[in-house]
C-alpha positions in Angstrom: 151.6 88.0 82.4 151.4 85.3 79.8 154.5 83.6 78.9 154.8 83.6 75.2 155.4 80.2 73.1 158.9 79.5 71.9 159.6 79.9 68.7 159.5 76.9 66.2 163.1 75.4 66.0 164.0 74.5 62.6 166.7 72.6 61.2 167.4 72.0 57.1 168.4 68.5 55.7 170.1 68.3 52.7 172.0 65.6 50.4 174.1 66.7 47.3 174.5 63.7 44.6 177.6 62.8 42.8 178.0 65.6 40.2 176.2 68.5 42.1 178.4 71.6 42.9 176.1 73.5 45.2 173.7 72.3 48.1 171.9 76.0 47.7 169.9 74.4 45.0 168.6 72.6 48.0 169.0 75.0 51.0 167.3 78.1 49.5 163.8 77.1 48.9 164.1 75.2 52.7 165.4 78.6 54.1 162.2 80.3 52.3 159.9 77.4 53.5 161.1 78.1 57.1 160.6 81.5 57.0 157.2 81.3 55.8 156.8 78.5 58.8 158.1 81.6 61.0 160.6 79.6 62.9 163.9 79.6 64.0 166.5 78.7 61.7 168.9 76.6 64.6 170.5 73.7 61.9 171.6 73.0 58.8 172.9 69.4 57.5 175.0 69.2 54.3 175.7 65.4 53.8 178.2 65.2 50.5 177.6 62.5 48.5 180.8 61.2 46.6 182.0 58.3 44.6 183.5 56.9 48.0 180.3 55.6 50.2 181.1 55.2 54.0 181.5 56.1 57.4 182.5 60.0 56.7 180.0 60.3 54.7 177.3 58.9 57.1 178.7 61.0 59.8 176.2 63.9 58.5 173.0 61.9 58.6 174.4 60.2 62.0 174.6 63.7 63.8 171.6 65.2 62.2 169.6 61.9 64.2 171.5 62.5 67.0 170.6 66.3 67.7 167.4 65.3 66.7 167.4 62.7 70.0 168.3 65.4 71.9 165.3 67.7 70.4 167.5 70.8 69.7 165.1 70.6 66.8 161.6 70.7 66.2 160.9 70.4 62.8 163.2 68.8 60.2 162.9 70.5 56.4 164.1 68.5 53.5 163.9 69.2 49.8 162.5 65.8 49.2 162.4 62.3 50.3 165.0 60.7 48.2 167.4 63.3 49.4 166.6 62.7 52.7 167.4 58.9 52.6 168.3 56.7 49.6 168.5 53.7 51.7 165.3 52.5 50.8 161.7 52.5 51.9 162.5 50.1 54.9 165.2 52.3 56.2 163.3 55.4 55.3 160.8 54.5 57.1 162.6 53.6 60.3 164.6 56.8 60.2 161.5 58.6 59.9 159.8 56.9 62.8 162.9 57.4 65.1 162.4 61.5 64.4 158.4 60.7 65.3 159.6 58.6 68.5 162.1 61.5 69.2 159.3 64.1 69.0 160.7 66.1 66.0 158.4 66.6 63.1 159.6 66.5 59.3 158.1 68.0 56.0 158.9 67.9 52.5 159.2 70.7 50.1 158.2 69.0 47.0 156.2 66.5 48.4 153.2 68.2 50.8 152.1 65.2 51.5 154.6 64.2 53.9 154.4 66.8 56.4 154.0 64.9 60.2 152.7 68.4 61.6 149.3 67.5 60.2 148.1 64.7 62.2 145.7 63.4 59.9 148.3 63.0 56.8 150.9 61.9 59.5 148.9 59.1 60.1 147.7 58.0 56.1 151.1 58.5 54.9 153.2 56.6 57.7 150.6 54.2 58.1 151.3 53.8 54.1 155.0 53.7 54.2 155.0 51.1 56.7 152.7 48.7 54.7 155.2 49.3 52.0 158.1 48.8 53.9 157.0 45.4 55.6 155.8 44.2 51.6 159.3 45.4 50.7 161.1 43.5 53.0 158.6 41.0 52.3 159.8 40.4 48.7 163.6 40.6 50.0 163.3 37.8 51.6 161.2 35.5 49.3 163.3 36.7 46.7 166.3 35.8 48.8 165.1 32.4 50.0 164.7 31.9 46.6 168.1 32.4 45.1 169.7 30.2 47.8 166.7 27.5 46.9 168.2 27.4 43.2 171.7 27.7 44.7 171.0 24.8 46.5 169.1 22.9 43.9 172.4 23.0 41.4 174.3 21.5 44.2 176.5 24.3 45.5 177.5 24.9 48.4 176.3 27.9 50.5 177.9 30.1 53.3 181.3 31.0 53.2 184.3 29.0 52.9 185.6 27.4 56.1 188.9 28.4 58.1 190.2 25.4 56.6 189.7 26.6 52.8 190.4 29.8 53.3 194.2 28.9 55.0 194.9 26.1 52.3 197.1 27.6 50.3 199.2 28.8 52.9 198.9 25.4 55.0 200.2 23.4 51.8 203.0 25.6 51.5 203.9 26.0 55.4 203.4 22.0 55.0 206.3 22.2 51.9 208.9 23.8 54.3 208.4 21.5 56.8 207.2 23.7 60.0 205.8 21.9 62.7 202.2 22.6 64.2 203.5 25.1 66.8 205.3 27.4 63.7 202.2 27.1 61.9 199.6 27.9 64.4 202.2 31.1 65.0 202.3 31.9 61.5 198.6 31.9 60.4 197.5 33.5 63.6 195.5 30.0 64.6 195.3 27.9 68.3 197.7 24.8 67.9 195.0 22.3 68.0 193.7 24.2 65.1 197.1 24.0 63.0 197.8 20.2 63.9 193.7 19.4 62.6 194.4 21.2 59.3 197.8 19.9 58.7 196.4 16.2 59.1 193.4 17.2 56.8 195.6 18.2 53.9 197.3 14.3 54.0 
């Protein structure tokens, strides 16, 4: 007797911006896409965006990836591509080959064109965003190299402030009250060597 294929396993990614109230603006039409995909329903990711941007918030996007490493999906749904990542094309793009690398496929509602499940547009369109992720981080860099050329050029100084500068203050005034190297290297949280070196640098 022939063993009948599993069903499709689908999970539903979706971001709600600063100012949104409900992600069912999002999650419906996903919910109606699945069901005309006649799969499984097994996920669903709500990452909340707020005025706050950090770990908790990540935490969303960081399990959704890690389920998806364990393929208890097969197909991710999201409503579209800036609400799947706003990181950027680079990132994107990287986020969206790890779910390729992992085996899980991903489609967009409003964009039909990304949809990994047909292999010829899975090749065009990654093929694409790469090209525009390398030019992207292309220009980063030039523009970058750049900046720190006319940084540079004007005579200032670049990379941050040494140990040294950054415990001045406190060395001049440690210096005021007379502690020795031992007190000081104690008190700023430094080796003693380090202390006795910056307490001869400020005479």
């Amino acid at each position: 007797m022939t063993k009948s294929p599993s069903p499709l396993r689908i999970a539903l990614w979706t971001r709600v911006s600063k100012g949104e109230q409900d992600p069912a603006t999002q999650l419906e039409p996903l919910k109606e896409l699945a069901s005309n995909l006649k799969g499984e329903l097994v996920k669903e990711y709500v990452l909340w965006e707020t005025a706050r941007r950090g770990k908790r918030e990540r935490k969303a996007f960081d399990q959704m990836m890690a389920d998806a490493s364990r393929r208890e999906f097969d197909l991710l749904l999201f409503y579209r591509l800036d609400r799947f990542s706003r990181e950027g094309i680079r990132k994107t793009m990287i986020y969206l080959q790890q779910l390729e690398s992992f085996g899980v496929a991903f489609k967009s509602h409003q964009e039909p064109y990304l949809d990994s499940q047909n292999e010829l547009i899975r090749h065009v369109v990654l093929g694409l965003l790469s090209y525009v992720a390398e030019y992207e981080a292309l220009k980063i860099s030039e523009n970058t190299k750049r900046k720190l050329a006319d940084l540079k050029r004007k005579g200032k100084k670049l990379g941050r402030p040494s140990k040294f500068q950054e415990l001045k203050p406190q060395l001049i005034k440690l210096k005021q009250e007379q502690m020795t190297p031992s007190e000081v290297a104690r008190q700023l949280k430094i080796s003693y060597n380090s202390a006795r070196s910056y307490l001869e640098r400020l005479d």
